[in-house]
C-alpha positions in Angstrom: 24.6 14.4 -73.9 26.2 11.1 -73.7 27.3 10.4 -69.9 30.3 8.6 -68.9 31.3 7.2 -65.9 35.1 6.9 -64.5 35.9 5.8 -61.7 39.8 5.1 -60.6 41.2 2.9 -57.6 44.3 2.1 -56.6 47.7 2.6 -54.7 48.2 6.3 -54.5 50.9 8.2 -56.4 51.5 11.5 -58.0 50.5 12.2 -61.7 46.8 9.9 -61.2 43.8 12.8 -62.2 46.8 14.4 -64.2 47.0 11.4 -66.6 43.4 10.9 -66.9 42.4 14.7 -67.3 44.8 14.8 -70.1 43.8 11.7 -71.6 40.3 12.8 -71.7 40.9 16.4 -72.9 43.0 15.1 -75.8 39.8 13.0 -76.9 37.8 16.3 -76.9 35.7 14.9 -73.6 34.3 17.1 -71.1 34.0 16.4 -67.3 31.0 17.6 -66.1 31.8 16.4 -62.0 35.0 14.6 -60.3 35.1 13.5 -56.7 38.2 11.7 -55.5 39.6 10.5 -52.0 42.4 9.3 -50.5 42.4 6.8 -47.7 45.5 5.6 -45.8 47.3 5.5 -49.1 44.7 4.2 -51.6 43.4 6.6 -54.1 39.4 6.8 -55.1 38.1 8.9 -57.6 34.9 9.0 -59.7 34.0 11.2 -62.5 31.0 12.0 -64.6 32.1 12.9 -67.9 30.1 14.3 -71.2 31.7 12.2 -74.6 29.1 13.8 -76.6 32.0 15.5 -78.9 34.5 12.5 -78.0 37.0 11.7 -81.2 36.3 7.6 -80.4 34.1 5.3 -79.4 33.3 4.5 -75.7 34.6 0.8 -76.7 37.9 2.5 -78.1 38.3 4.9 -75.0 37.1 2.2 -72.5 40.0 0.1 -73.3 42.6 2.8 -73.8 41.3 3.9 -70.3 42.2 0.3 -68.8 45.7 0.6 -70.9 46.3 3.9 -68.8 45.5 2.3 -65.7 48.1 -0.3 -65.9 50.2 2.0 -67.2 50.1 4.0 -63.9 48.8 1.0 -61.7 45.8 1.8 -60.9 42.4 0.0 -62.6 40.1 2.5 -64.6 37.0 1.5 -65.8 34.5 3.0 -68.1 30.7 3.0 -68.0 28.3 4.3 -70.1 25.4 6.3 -67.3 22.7 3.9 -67.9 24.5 0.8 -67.9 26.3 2.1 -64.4 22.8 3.1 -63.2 21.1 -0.2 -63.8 24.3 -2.1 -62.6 23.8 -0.1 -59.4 20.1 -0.4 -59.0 18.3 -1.5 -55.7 
């Protein structure tokens, strides 16, 4: 399994987990957990996804991520699970 974490931030608005979702089910990539939050306006979510079967690299879909983001003003970033776990290391 190769795990993926998403997480999303920004000004809240309608159509955020819709874009994403879609995004990531047209790129054959399955999401194993989502949490998101909204606080006083701001939208939070995090998602743990499974790109075992993705159609593109996590480069390609890391960047097309951060396209979607600006797109819907929000910032999206992509991490691969062990990268995010070492980053986030005590």
């Amino acid at each position: 399994m190769k795990r993926t974490i998403i997480t999303v931030i920004g000004q809240d608005k309608v159509g955020i987990i819709a874009k994403v979702c879609n995004y990531l089910a047209g790129n054959n990539i399955n999401i194993l957990d989502i949490a998101q939050t909204t606080v006083q306006g701001y939208f939070n979510m995090m998602m743990i996804v499974d790109a075992e079967n993705a159609v593109k690299s996590h480069d390609e879909i890391a960047s097309e991520l951060v396209g979607i983001g600006e797109e819907i003003g929000v910032q999206i970033k992509a991490q691969k699970e062990e990268i995010f776990n070492m980053m986030h290391r005590i």
